[in-house]
MIDOSE-1310 file (N, C-alpha, C; in nm, 2 decimals, decimal comma, always signed):
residues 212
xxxx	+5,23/-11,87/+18,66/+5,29/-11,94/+18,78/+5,34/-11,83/+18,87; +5,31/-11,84/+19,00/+5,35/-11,77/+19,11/+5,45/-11,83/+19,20; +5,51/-11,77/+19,25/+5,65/-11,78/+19,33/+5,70/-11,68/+19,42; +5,73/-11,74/+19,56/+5,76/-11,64/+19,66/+5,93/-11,66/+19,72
xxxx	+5,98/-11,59/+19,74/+6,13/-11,58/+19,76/+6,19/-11,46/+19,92; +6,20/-11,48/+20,04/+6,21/-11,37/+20,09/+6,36/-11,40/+20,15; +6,42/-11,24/+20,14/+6,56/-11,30/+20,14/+6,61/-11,18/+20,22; +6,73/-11,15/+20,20/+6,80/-11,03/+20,32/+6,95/-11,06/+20,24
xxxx	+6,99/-10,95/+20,14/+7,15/-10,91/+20,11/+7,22/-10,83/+20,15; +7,31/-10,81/+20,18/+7,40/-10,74/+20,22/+7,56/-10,73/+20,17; +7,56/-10,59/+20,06/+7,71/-10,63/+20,03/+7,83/-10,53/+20,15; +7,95/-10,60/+20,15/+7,97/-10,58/+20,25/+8,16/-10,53/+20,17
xxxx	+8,22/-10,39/+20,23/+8,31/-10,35/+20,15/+8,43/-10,43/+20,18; +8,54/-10,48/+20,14/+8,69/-10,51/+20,20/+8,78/-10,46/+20,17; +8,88/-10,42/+20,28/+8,95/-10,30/+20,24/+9,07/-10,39/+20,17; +9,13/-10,31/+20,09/+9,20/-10,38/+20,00/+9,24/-10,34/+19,88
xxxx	+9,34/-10,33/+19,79/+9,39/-10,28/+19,63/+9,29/-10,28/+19,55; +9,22/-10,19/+19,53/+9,11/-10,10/+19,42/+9,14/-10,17/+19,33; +9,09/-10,27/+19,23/+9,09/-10,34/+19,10/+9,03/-10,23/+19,00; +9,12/-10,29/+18,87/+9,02/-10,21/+18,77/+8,91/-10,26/+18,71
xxxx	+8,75/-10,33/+18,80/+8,62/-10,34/+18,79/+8,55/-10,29/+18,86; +8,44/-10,25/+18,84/+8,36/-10,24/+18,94/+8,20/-10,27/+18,85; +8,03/-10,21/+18,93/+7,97/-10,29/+18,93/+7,87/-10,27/+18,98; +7,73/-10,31/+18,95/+7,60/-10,36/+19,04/+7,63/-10,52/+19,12
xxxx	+7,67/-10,48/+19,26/+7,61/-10,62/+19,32/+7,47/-10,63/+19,36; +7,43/-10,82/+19,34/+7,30/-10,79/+19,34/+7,24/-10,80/+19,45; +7,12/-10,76/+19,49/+7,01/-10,80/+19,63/+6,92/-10,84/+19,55; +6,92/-10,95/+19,47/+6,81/-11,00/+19,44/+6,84/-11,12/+19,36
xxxx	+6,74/-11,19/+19,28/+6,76/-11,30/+19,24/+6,74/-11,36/+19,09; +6,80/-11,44/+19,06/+6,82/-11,47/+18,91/+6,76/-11,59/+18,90; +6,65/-11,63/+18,77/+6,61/-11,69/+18,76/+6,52/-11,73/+18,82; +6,46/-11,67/+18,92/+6,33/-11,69/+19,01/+6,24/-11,77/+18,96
xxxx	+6,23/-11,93/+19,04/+6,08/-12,01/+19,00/+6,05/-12,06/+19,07; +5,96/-11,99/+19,26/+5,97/-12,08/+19,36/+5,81/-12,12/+19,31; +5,79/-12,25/+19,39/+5,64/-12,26/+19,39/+5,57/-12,21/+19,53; +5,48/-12,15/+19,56/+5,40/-12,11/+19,67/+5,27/-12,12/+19,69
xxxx	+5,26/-12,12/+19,83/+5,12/-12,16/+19,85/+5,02/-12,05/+19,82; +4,92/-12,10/+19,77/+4,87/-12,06/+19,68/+4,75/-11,96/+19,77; +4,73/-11,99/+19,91/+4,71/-11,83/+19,93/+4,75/-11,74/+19,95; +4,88/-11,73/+19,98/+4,97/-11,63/+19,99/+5,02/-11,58/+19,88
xxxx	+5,02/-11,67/+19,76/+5,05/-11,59/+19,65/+4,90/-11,51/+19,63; +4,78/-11,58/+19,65/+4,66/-11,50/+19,59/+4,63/-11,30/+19,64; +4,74/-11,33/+19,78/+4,72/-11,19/+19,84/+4,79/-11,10/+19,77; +4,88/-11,08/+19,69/+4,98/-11,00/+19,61/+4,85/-11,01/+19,48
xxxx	+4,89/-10,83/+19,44/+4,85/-10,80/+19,32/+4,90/-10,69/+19,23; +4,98/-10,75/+19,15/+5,11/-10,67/+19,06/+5,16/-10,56/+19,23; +5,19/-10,56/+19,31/+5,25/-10,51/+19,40/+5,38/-10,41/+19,34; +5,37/-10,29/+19,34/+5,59/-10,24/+19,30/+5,65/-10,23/+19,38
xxxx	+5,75/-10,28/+19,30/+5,90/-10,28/+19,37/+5,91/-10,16/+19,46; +6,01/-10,19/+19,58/+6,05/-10,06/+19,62/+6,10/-9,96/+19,56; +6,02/-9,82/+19,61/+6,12/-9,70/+19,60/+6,30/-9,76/+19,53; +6,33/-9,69/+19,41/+6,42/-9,69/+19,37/+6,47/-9,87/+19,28
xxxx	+6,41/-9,95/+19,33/+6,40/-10,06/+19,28/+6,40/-10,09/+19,13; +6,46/-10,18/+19,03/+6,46/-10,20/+18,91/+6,41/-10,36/+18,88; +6,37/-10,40/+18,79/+6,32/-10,54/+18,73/+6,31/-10,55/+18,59; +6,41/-10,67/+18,54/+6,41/-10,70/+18,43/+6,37/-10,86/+18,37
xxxx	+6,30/-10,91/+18,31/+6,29/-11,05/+18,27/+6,40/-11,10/+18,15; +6,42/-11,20/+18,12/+6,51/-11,25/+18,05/+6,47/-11,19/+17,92; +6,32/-11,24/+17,90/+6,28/-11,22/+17,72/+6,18/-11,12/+17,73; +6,20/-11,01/+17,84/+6,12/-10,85/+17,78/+6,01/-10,90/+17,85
xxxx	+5,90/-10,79/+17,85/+5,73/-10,80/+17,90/+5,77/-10,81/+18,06; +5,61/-10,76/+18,09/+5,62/-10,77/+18,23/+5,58/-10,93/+18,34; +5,68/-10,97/+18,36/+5,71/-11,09/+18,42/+5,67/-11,08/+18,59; +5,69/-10,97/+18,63/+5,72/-10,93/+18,83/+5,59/-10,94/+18,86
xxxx	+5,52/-11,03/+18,94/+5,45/-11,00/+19,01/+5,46/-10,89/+19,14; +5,54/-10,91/+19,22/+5,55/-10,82/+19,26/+5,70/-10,86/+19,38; +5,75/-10,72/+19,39/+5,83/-10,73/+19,51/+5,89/-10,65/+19,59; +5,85/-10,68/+19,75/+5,80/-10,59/+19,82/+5,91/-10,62/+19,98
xxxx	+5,91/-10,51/+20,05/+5,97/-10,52/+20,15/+5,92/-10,61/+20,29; +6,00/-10,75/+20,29/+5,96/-10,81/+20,41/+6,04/-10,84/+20,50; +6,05/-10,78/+20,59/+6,14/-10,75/+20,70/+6,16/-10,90/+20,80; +6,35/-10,89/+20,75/+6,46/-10,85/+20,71/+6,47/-10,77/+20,58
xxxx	+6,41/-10,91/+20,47/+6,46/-10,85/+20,33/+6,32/-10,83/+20,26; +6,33/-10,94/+20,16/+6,23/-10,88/+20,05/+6,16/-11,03/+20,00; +6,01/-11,01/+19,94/+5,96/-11,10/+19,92/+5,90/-11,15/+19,74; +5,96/-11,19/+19,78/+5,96/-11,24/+19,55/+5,84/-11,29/+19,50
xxxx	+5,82/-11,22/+19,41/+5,68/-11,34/+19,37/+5,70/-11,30/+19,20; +5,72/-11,40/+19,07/+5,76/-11,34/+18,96/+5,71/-11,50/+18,88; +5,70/-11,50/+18,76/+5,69/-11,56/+18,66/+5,78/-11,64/+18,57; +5,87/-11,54/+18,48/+5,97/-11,58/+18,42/+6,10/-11,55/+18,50
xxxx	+6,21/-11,62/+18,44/+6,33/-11,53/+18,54/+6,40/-11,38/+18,50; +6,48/-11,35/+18,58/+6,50/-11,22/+18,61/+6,54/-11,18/+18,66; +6,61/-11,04/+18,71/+6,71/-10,98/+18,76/+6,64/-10,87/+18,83; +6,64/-10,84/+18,96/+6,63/-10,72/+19,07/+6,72/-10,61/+19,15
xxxx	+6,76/-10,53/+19,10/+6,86/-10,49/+19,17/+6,82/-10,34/+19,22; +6,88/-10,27/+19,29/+6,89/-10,07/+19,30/+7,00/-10,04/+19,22; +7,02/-9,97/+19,15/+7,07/-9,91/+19,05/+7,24/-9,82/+19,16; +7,23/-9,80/+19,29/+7,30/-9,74/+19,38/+7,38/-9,85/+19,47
xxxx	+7,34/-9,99/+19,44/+7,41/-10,05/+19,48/+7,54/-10,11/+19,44; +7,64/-10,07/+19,42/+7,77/-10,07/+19,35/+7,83/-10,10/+19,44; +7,97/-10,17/+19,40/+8,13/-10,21/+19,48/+8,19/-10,17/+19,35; +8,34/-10,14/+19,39/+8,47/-10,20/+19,34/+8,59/-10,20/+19,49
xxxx	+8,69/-10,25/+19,37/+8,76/-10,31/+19,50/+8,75/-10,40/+19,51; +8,78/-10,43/+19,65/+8,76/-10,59/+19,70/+8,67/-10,55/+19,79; +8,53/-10,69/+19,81/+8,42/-10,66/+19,85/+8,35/-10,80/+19,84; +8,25/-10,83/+19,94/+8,17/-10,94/+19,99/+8,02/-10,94/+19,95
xxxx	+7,93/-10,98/+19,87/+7,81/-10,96/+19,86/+7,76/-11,10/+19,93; +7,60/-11,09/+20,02/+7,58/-11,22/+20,07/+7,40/-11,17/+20,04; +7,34/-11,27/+20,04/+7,20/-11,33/+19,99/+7,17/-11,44/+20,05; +7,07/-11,39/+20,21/+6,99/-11,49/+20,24/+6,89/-11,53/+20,22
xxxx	+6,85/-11,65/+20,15/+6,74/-11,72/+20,06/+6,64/-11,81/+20,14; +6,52/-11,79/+20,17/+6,42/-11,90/+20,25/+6,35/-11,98/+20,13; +6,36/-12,09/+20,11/+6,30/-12,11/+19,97/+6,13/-12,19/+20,03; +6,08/-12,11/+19,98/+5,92/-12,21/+20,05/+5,91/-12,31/+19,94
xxxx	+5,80/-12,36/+19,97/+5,76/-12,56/+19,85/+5,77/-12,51/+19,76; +5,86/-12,59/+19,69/+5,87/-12,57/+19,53/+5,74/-12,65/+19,46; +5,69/-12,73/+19,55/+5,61/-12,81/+19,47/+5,65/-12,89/+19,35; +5,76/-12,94/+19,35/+5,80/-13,05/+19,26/+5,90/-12,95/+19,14
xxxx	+5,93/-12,81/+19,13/+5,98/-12,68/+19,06/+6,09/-12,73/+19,08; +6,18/-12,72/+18,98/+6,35/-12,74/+19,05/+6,43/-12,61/+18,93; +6,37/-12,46/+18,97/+6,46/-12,36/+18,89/+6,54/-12,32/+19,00; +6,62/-12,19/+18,92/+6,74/-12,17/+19,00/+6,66/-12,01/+19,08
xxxx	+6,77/-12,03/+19,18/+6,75/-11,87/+19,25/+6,92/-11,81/+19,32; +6,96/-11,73/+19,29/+7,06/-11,63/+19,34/+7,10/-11,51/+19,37; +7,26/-11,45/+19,32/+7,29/-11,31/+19,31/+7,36/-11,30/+19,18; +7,38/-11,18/+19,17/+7,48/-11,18/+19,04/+7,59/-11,03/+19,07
xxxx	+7,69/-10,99/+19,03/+7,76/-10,94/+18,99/+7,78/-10,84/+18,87; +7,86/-10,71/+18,88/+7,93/-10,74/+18,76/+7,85/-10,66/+18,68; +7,69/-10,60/+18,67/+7,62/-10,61/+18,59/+7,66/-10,40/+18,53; +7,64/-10,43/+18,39/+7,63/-10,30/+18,28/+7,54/-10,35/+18,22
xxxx	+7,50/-10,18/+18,20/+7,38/-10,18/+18,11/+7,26/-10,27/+18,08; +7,22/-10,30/+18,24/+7,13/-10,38/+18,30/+6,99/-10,34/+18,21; +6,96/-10,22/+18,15/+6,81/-10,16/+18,10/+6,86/-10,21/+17,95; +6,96/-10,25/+17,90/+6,99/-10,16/+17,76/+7,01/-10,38/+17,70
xxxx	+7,09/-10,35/+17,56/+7,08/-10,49/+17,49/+7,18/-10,56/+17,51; +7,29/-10,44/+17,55/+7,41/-10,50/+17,62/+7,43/-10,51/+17,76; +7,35/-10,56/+17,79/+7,31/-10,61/+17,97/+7,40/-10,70/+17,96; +7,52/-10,73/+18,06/+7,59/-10,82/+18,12/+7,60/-10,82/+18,28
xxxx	+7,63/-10,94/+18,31/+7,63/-10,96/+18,47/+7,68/-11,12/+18,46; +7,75/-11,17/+18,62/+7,77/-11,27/+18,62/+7,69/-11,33/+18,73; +7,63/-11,46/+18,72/+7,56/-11,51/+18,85/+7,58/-11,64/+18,92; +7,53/-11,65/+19,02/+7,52/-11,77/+19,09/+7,39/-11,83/+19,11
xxxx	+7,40/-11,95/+19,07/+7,18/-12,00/+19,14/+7,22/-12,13/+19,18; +7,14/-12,14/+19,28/+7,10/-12,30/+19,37/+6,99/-12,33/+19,28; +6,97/-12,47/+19,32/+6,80/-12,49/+19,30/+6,81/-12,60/+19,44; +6,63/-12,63/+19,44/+6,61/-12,73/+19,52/+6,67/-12,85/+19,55
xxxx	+6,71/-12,93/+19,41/+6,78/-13,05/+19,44/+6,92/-13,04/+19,50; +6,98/-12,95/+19,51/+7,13/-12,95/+19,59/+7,21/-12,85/+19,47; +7,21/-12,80/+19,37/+7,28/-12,84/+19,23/+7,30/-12,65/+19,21; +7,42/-12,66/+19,16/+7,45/-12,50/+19,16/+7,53/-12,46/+19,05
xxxx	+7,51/-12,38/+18,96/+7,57/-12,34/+18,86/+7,63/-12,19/+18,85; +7,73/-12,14/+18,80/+7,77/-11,99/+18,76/+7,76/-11,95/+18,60; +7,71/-11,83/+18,59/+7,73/-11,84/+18,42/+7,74/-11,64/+18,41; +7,75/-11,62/+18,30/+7,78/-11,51/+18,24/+7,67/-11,47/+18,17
xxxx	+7,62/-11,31/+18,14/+7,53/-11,30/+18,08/+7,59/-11,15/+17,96; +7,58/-11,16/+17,82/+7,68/-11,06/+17,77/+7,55/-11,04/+17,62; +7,45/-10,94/+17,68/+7,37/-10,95/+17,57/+7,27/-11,02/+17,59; +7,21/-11,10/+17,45/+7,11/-11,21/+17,44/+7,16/-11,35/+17,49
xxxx	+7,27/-11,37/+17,50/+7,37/-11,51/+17,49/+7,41/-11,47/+17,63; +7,44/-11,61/+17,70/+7,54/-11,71/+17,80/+7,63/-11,75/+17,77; +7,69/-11,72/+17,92/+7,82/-11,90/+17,86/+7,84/-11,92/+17,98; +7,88/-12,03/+18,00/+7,85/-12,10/+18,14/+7,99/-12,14/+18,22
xxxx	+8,06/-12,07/+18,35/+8,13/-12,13/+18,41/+8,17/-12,20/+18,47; +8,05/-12,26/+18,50/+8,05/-12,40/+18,61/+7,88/-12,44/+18,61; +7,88/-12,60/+18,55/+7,75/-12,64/+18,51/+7,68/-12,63/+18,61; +7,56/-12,70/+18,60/+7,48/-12,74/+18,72/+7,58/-12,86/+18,78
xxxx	+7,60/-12,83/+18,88/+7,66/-12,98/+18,98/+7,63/-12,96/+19,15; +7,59/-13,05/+19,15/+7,55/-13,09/+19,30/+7,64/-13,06/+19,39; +7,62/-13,02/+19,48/+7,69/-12,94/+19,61/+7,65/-13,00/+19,80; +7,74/-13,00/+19,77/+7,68/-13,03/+19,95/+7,67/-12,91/+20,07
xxxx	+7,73/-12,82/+19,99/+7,69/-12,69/+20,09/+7,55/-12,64/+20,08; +7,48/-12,71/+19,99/+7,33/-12,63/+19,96/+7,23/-12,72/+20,03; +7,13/-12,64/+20,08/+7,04/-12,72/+20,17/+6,90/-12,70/+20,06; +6,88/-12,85/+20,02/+6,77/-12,92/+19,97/+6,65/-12,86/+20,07
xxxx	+6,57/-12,88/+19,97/+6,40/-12,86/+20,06/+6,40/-12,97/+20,08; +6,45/-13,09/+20,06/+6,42/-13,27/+20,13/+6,52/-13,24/+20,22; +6,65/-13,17/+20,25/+6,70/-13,17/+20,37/+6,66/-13,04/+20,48; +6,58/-13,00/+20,44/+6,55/-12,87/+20,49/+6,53/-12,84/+20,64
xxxx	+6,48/-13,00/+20,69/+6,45/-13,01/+20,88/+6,34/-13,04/+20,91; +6,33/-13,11/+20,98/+6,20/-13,16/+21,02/+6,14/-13,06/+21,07; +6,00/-13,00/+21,01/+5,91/-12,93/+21,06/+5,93/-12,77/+21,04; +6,05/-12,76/+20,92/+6,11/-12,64/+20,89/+6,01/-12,60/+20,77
xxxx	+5,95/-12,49/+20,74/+5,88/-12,45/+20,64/+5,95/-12,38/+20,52; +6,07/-12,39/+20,57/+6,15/-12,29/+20,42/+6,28/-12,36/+20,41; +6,39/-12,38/+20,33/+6,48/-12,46/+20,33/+6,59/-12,29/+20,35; +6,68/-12,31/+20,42/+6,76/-12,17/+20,43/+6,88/-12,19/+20,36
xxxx	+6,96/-12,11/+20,22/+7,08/-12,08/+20,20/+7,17/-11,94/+20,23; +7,26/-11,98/+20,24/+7,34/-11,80/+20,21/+7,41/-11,79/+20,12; +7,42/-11,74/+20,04/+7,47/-11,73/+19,91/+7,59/-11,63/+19,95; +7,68/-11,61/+19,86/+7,83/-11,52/+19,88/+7,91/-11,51/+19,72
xxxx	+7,91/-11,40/+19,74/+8,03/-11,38/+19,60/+8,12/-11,29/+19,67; +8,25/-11,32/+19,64/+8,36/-11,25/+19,71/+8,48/-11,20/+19,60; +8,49/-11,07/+19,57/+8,64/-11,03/+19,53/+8,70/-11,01/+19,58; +8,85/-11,06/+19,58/+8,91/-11,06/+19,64/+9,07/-11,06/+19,56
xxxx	+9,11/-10,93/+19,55/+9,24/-10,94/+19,47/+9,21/-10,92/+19,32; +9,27/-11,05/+19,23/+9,22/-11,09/+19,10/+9,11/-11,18/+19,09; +9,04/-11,28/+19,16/+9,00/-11,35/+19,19/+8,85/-11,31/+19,25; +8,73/-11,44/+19,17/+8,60/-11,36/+19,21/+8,55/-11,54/+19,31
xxxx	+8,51/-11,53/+19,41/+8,51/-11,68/+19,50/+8,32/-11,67/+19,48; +8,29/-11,81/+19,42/+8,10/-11,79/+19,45/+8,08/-11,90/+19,57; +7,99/-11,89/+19,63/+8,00/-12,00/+19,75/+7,86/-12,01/+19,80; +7,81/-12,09/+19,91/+7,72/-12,11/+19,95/+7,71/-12,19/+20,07
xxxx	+7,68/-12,11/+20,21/+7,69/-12,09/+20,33/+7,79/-12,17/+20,40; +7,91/-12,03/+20,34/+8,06/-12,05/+20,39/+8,13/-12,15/+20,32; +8,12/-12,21/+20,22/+8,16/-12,34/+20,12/+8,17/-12,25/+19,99; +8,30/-12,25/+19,95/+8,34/-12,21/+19,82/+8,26/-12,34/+19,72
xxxx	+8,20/-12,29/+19,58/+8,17/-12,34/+19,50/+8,22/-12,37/+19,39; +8,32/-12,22/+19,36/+8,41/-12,21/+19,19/+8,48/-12,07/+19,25; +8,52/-12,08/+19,20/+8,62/-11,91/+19,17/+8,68/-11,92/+18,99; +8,71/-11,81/+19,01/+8,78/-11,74/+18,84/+8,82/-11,61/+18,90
xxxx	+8,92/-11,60/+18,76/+8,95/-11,50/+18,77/+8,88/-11,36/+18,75; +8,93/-11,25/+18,81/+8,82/-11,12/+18,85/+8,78/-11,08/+18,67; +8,83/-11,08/+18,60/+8,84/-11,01/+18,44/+8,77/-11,08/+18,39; +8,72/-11,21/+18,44/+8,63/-11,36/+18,36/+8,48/-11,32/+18,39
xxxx	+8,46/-11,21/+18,50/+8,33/-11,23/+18,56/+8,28/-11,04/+18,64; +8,40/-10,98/+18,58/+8,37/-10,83/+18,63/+8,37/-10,75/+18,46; +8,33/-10,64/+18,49/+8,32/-10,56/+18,34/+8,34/-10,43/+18,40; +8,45/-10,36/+18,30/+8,43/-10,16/+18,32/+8,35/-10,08/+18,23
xxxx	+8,24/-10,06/+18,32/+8,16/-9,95/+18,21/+8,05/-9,87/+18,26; +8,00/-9,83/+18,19/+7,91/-9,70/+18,25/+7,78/-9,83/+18,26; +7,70/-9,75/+18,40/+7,60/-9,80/+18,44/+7,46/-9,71/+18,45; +7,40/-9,73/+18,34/+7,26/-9,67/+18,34/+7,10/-9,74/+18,41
């Protein structure tokens, strides 16, 4: 299965009382399962990641088809889900991460796509990170990742800040979200285009540790 994703993140610093977390925020996406048209997937072949770029799948093996710089951001095409980030992209503090998402036809697909937070030892067994994903039908969940195991902060539930590919616009070819995680103080806010979704506390969803 092929899937295309082109997006544009930007984490953004806030000045403010230095917490004790810090972190990979992400530019990329979790869970990736767009459907795409199937010429445009046929033009990509195992393509790498950018310069400095990392990719990991949930259950090991090589999952990435490829992903590559498409200006603004970046263009996804992948198999199982998974995690993309630069290894140099770090916050602590108080700080803004945003993720604009074009989602093309899912073709009937309803997985998730977002950002995540938070993440240590992203290469290793003790990979943790926290995330956010939409899917197509409106519906948006946060969860935790600590190892092989989840646990989930806020289920899948329907949102009205998320724009459906059935609401997408007449004659619009991509359905557009902005995704947002924000620290702020103790408190971590997940949201989606300008609509708070959940918050927790910063210690529920940040980790201190060395990042390889």
């Amino acid at each position: 299965m092929k899937q295309n994703m082109p997006s544009q993140s930007k984490p953004r610093r806030r000045e403010g009382r230095r917490a004790g977390a810090a972190g990979f925020v992400a530019l990329a996406g979790l869970g990736l399962s767009f459907g795409a048209p199937a010429a445009a997937a046929g033009q990509e072949d195992k393509l790498p990641p950018p310069e400095g770029w990392l990719a990991r799948t949930d259950h090991g093996g090589d999952g990435v088809e490829a992903l590559q710089e498409m200006p603004p951001g970046w263009h996804v095409t992948t198999g199982p889900a998974g995690i993309f980030y630069h290894p140099e992209t770090r916050a602590e503090g108080d700080f803004r991460v945003e993720s604009t998402v074009f989602l093309f036809d899912p073709e009937g697909r309803n997985e998730g796509f977002g950002v995540f937070i938070g993440g240590a030892d992203l290469q290793g067994a003790g990979q943790a990170y926290t995330y956010l994903l939409v899917r197509a039908d409106g519906r948006v969940i946060v969860k935790r990742r600590d190892g092989a195991g989840t646990s989930t902060l806020l289920n899948w539930t329907r949102h009205e800040a998320v724009v459906t590919w059935a609401a997408r616009g007449e004659g619009a070819a991509t359905a557009k979200n902005v995704l947002f995680v924000e620290a702020a103080g103790d408190e971590v806010i997940f949201g989606v285009n300008e609509q708070e979704v959940f918050r927790t506390a910063r210690e529920d969803s940040m980790w201190t540790a060395s990042w390889d």
